[in-house]
Structure formats: C-alpha cells, structure tokens
N, C-alpha and C positions, 0 to 999 in steps of 0.2 A: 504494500500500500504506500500511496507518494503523497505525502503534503505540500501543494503545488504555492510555490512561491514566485515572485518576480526575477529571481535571479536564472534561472533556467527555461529555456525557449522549450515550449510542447506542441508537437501537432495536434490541430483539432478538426473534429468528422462531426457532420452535420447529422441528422437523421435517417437520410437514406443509404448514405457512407456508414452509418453504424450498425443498419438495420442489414445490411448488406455483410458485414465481417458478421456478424451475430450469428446468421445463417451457418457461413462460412466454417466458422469452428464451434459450431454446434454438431454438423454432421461431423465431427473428428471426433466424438466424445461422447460417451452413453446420455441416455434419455435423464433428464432431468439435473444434467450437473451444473450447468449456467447459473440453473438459478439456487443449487448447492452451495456454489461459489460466493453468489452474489450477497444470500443470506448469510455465510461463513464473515464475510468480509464486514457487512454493516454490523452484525453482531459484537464483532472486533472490537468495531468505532466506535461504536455507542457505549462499550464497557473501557474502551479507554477513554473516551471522553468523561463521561459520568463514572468511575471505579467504584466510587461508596454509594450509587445508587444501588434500590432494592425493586423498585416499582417503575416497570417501564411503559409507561403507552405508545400500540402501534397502531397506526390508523392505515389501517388496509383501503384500498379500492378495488373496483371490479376486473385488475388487470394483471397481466404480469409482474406491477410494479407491487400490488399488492400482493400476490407470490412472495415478493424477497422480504417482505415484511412478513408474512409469514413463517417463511423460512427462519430470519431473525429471530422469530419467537421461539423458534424451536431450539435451539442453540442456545439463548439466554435461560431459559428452561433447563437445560441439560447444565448449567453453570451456574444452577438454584438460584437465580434472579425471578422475580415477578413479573414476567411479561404478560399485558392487559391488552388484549386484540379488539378493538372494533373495526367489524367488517362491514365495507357498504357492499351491498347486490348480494343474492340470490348465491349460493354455495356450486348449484347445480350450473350456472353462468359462467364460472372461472374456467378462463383457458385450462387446458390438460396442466402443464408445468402445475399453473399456479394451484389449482386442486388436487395433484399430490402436495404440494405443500401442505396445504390446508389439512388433508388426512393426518400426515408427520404430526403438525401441531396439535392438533384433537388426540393421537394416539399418546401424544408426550401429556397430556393434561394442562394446557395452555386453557389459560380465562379468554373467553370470551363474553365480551360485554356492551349492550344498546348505547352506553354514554362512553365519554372520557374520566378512567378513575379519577377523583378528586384527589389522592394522597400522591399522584407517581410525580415520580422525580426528574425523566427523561423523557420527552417526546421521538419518537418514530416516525417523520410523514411517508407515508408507502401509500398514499393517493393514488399519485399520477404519474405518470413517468415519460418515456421518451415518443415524444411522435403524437401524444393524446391531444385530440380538438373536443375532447369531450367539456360542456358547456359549466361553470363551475355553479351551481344550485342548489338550493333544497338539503339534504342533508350536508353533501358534501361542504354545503357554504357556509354552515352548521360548525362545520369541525374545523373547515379552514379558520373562521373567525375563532376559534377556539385555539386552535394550533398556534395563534397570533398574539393570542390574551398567554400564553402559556407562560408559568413562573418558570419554569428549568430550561435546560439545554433545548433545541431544538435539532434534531440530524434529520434531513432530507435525502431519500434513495435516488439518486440518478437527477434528479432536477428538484426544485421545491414545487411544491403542486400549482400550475396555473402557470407556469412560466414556458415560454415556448424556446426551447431547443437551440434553433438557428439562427432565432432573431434577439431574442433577451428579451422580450416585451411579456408581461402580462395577457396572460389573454381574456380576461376582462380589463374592462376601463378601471373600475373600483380596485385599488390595490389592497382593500382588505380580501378580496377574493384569490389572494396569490399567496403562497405561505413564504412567511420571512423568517427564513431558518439560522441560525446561527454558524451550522456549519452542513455542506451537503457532500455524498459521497457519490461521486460520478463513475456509473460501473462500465467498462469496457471501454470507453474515448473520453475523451473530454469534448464537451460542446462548446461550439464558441457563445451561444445565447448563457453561458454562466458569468460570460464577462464583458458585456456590452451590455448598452438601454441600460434596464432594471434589474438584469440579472445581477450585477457584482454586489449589487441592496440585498437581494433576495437570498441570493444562495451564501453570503459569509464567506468563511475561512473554505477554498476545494481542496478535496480527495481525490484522489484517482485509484481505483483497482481494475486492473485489467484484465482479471480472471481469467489468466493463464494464455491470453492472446500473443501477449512478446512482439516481435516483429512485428507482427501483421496489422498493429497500428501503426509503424512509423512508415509503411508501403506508400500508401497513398493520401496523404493527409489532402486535407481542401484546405485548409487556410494553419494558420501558422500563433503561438502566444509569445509572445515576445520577453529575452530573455536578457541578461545585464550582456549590454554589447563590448565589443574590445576595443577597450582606449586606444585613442589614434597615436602611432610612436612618432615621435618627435627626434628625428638625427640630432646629433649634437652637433654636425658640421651644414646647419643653417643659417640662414638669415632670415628677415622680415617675409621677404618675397618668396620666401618657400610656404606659406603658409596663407597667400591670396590676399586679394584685394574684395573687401566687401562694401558698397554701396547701397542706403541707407535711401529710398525715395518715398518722404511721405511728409506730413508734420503742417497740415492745412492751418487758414488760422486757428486759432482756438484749441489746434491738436497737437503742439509739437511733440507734446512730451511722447506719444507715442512712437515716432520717430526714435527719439533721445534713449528708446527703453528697447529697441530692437538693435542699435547700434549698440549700446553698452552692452547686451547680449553675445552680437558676435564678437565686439573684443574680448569677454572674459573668458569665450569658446575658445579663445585662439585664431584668431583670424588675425593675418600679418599687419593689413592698414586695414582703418575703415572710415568711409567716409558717410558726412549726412551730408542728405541734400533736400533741406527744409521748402516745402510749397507755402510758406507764409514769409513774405519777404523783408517784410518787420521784424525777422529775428534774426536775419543775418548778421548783426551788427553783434547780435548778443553771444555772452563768452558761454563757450561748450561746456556742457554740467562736467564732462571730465576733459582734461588736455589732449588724451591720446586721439582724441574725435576731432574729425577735421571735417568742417562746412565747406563744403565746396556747391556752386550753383548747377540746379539738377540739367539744366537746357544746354549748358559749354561742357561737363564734363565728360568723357568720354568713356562708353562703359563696352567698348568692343571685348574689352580682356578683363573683364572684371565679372565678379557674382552682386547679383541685384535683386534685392527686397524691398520690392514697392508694395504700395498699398498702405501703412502701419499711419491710420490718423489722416489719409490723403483726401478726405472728402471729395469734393466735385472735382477738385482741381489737378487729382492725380490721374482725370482720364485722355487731357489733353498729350501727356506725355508715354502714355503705354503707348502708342506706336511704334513709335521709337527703341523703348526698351522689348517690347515682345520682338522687334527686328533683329536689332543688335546686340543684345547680351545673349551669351552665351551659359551664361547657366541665370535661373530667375525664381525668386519667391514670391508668388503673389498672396498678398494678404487683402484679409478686409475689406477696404474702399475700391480694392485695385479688381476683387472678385467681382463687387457690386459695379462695377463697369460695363465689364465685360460681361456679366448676365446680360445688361441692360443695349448692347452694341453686338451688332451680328460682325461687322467690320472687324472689331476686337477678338471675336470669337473663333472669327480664320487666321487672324493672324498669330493668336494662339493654339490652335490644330494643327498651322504650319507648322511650328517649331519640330514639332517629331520627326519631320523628315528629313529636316533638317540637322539632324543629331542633337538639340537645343535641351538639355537641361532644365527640365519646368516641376517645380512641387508649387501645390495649390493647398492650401490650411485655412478651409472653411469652418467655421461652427455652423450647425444644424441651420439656421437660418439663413444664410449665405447659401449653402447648398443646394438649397430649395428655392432660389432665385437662379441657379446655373440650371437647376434640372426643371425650372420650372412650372414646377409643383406646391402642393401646400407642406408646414415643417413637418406634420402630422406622418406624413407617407415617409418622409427621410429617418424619422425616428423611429414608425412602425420597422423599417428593416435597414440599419444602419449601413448593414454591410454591401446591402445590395445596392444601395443609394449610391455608396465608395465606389462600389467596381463598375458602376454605370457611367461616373465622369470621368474613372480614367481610360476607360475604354474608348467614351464618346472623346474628350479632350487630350488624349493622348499624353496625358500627366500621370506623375505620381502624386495621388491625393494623399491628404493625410485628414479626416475629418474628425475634428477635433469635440472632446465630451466622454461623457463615464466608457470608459474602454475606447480610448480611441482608435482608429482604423486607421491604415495605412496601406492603399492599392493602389495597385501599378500591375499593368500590362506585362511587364519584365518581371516581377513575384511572384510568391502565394499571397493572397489577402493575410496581413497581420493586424493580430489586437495586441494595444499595448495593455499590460496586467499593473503599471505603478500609477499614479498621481493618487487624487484626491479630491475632495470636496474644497480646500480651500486653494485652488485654482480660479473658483467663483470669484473672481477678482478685476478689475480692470488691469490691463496689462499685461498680463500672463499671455494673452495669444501673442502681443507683440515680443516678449521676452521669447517665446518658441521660435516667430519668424525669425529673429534676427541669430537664434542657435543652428537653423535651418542652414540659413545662409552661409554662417562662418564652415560648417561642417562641408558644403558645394566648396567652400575657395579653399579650402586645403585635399580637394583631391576626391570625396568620397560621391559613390555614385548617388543618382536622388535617392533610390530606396534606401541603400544602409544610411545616408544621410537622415533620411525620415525616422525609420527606427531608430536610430541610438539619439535623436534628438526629444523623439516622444516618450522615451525611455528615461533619460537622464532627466528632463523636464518634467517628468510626473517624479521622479526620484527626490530629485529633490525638494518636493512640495512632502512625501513621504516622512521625510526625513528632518524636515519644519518642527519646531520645539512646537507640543500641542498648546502653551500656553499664550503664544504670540501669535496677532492676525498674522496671516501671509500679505506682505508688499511688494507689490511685481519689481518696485526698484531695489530692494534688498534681493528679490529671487534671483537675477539676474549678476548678482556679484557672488552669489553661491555656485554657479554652474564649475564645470572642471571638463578645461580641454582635453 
C-alpha cells in the first residue's frame, strides 16, 4: 500500500482504463480474489488509521464497491473489531463478487444494521465506487449526510461516494450529497478526479493499493500526477547570459504592480537579465521596486532573442502590442489580459496557432474564467471537466496550457495530460498567477522545454504556498522571493 504524496510522479487511469486492466487481471486469478484483495487492503487502512478503534461503521451500496466493504467487515471481524454493516438494496441484487462477500460476512457473524451505530468510532464509505452515475437520494442521501456529520475518521473505498472519477466534480450540485472523507483508499489506479475540481476537498490524504497489478498500471497511463521535479544545474563556468533574457510586458495604468510581481518572479527563478516593460507611461520615471529590474520601453525593445511574459496587469492596452510579440519572440507566456485578447480577436488567435509551426514556444496560464473566454463557453463547463477543457486549447491553440486552480493541469500536444498534486488554498490571492507567469518564463530562458517548464513551475509554485508558515496570510510579493532556481 503507497501513501501518495507530492514528491513522487504517479500515472493515472480514468475509468474505462481501469475498468479495462480490472478485467484484464481478473481472468489471471480465481473467482473472487479482486475483491479479497480489495477488502484485505481497506481492512489494513482502517485499523491502521483508527488502531484503538472497536466499533467500525461500513456503509455498503448496491455494488461492487459495496462488496469490498463487505469484504472489510469480514476481516475486521476475524481481528475481533466490531464491524457494523449497513446495507443499501436488496441482498439478492448484489453482483456475484459482491454476494459472496456478503455470505463471508453473514457466515463470520458481522452486524448488520437499518441505521449508522451511534457508539462507532471509524466510518467505512463502501457506497459508490468507480464509474457509478447512480443518482445520490433517498436513503443513500441519508447516510451520505450522515457520513459528513461523522465525529471519527472517515476512509472512503476507491472514490468518496458522489464524486466522479475522471472529472473531480460532485455529481450533485449540493456538496452535502458527496462524502468528504478524511482519507480514501484508491484500489487498482489512481484517478485523476481524486485531485482536481473537488476531489482533493473530498477524498483527503490518497492510498493506492494495486492488488497485485504491478506493471500493468504503469503500461498505459492517460495522464500523469506530478512529482518534485529536478533542479535545473547550474555550471559553474557561466555567466548572466547563460541563463536568458526574460521580458516583462504588462503593468497598464493602475496595474503595474502586477508587472513588478512576475518580473521579480523570474529573477529569483534565475533568469540571467530581466526586463519590465510597463504599459502605463507614468511610471517610467519611477525607480524599480528592486535594482536588478531594468524598465526598458515595450515598442523599441527588441524581443527576437529573448523569453516574453505578457499579459501580467496589461488591461486594454497590452492588445495593441501582441502582434508583435506573438510574431517575434521566440519562446512566450501569455497571461491574463494578454489571454482576454486574444479570446476577444480572431487576428490574435492565428497569429497565435501560427506559432507551432513555427517551432515558437507558447505556454498559456489561464484561471477557469479566462479559459472559458478562449473556448468560448460558460466557467460552469471548464470546471465540470477540467481536464478536458486543458486538452481542448492545446490541441485547438497549439500550446502548452497550464490551467490554473485546485489540481492544476498542464496539457500539451507533446505530453501526457498532468495534474499538479502541491499548492493550496492560500494561492486565493492576488498575484500568485503573476508570480507563476513570470517563474514560467525565467524557466523558457534558461533552456527548458514548455512542458517541463510548466510542470516544475506548477510544482515549485504550489510548493511553496505548501510550505507557507500556517500562521501568516500568503503575499504574492513575499511568495515570489521564496521561489529557488
């Protein structure tokens, strides 16, 4: 069993990828061992999670997933704990697996019981599991609300109940209808809906047990979790200019500072020089928050050979100059205002398609609403499937996105789709997305392609929001002198 942290990249399989290996080394193995396994494994978890508990509640459903909660009871039984089964549906309704379970438990003298024991100590969600659209209701809404009110541990079998799979979303609207577990144990893959949307609320601390699969999960993964990436080495026999030139284009009036916060970004990433080139003209005059930052004007300087982050604060005035920069830079961040452009211009929109054939360098770092202006659409649909939103712009844009929010994504035409597993809640900040662009950037001008640039900047940027003394708000202008090249 793996306690699945940020430091370690893991492939993840959707539902039909999972449902598909399930098969697969099921027929390698006698009748009913999967879910022997399965039950063995959450048994495990739940008595090491809870060790001094005596009184466990399992909330079985009508499915397989209720099977391995069964199974579980059979096990904790056999290891004289008090396992307390409520079963929703019809005994005679249970898949084959899960109704030998069910015997097991009955022949072992397992309680079963109409309500949740009032004395137990550990909750079991064995509701719902992988792949279910079944509608959340009636009793079951019953025990989910109850599962939620719970004073103990919470472990969730495979997903916590109501949460979908591939997407992370609830599948109700009400998030009391979704069980929020404390910790859930994901049998045979990891899903990537455990760490995007709503999942990483829902599901807690992950598990993984692969019940005896091995190999045959890292065959084919779909997409990818993202793991602590490898520091950029630094020769000793450099200079400035081995480490790029990064350009800073935003800073409307009224916005410099976000400028000011994506520039400071690439230089504490290590970028060799970096320049801002503020669109409010009234601040030219004014002295740089740090020395190493060099104003230079965004219309004369020349950005053939250099990495460029527009967008950071550039309101209206950063759309007169994307022609230019989607022409002639060679590697480019667009942010923010620069996105909200180029939704809004079909002109914009070719000359940013071009670039890929150009061999041109382009990451895109939308938040949910932005994205929903490139595709379109309302926020509603980008968030119902996060991932699918990702691989839709860079397939159609010909970028590596990176769409930013709880389990950020990062797809590209050249990867596998990745979620990043670090940051936080207190990202909720202004400035943070520009503090990301401008790590983006310095990461492009020393060398790395857009995808590892993306990954180890969404890595390191949620890390270090991780890593934030809980006591102190997060300030994008302090977050950005924490970074490490």
């Amino acid at each position: 069993m793996l306690r699945i942290d940020s430091d370690v990249s893991q492939p993840l399989h959707g539902v039909q990828a999972t449902r598909a290996m399930e098969v697969a080394l099921a027929a390698k193995l006698p009748a009913h061992t999967l879910m022997q396994r399965a039950g063995l494994a959450s048994a495990r978890l739940a008595l090491a999670l809870a060790p001094h508990a005596q009184i466990f509640w399992i909330a079985c459903g009508p499915g397989n997933n209720g099977g391995d909660g069964l199974q579980a009871a059979v096990y904790l039984r056999q290891w004289g704990k008090t396992p307390v089964v409520t079963l929703l549906g019809a005994a005679e309704n249970l898949p084959p697996d899960a109704h030998a379970s069910l015997r097991a438990a009955q022949d072992m003298g397992v309680q079963f019981a109409d309500a949740p024991p009032p004395n137990a100590h550990t909750c079991i969600d064995a509701l719902l599991g992988l792949g279910s659209a079944r509608a959340i209701e009636g009793r079951m809404a019953q025990w989910v609300t109850q599962i939620n009110a719970f004073q103990g541990t919470v472990l969730s079998l495979d997903l916590p109940t109501g949460l979908n799979a591939d997407t992370g979303c609830a599948s109700s609207t009400l998030p009391s209808q979704c069980v929020r577990a404390d910790h859930t144990l994901s049998l045979l893959t990891l899903k990537p809906g455990l760490f995007t949307a709503q999942g990483r609320d829902m599901a807690g601390q992950v598990w993984l047990d692969d019940l005896g699969a091995g190999p045959l999960r890292h065959d084919s993964p779909q997409m990818v979790l993202l793991g602590r990436p490898e520091p950029l080495r630094r020769s000793h026999d450099s200079h400035k200019g081995s480490f790029g030139n990064v350009v800073v284009v935003g800073g409307a009036p009224g916005m410099t500072g976000a400028a000011w916060l994506a520039a400071s970004a690439a230089l504490h990433q290590g970028a060799g020089k970096v320049y801002v080139c503020l669109l409010d003209d009234s601040q030219y005059g004014a002295d740089a928050l740090q020395p190493e930052l060099m104003v230079r004007d965004a219309d004369a300087l020349d950005v053939s050979g250099m990495t460029v982050v527009c967008g950071c604060g550039g309101g209206e005035a950063v759309t007169a100059r994307l022609p230019r920069l989607l022409s002639q830079s060679p590697r480019l961040v667009l942010d923010a205002d620069a996105l909200n452009a180029v939704a809004g211009d079909g002109h914009l929109r070719q000359l940013l398609t071009a670039r890929q054939h150009r061999a041109r360098a382009t990451v895109l770092t939308p938040h949910p609403l932005e994205a929903a202006r490139l595709l379109d659409c309302p926020v509603a649909q980008v968030q119902n499937d996060r991932l699918a939103a990702a691989q839709t712009l860079a397939q159609s844009l010909g970028c590596t996105v990176v769409l930013k929010g709880s389990g950020t994504v990062v797809a590209s035409n050249a990867a596998l789709t990745a979620i990043n597993p670090t940051g936080n809640a207190r990202l909720a900040t202004a400035g943070t997305g520009d503090v990301l662009a401008g790590m983006l950037g310095a990461m492009l001008a020393q060398g790395q392609s857009p995808v590892a640039a993306a990954h180890a900047a969404v890595w390191w940027h949620g890390h270090a929001a991780d890593q934030w003394p809980a006591d102190r708000a997060l300030v994008a202008g302090e977050l950005a002198r924490t970074l490490r090249p």
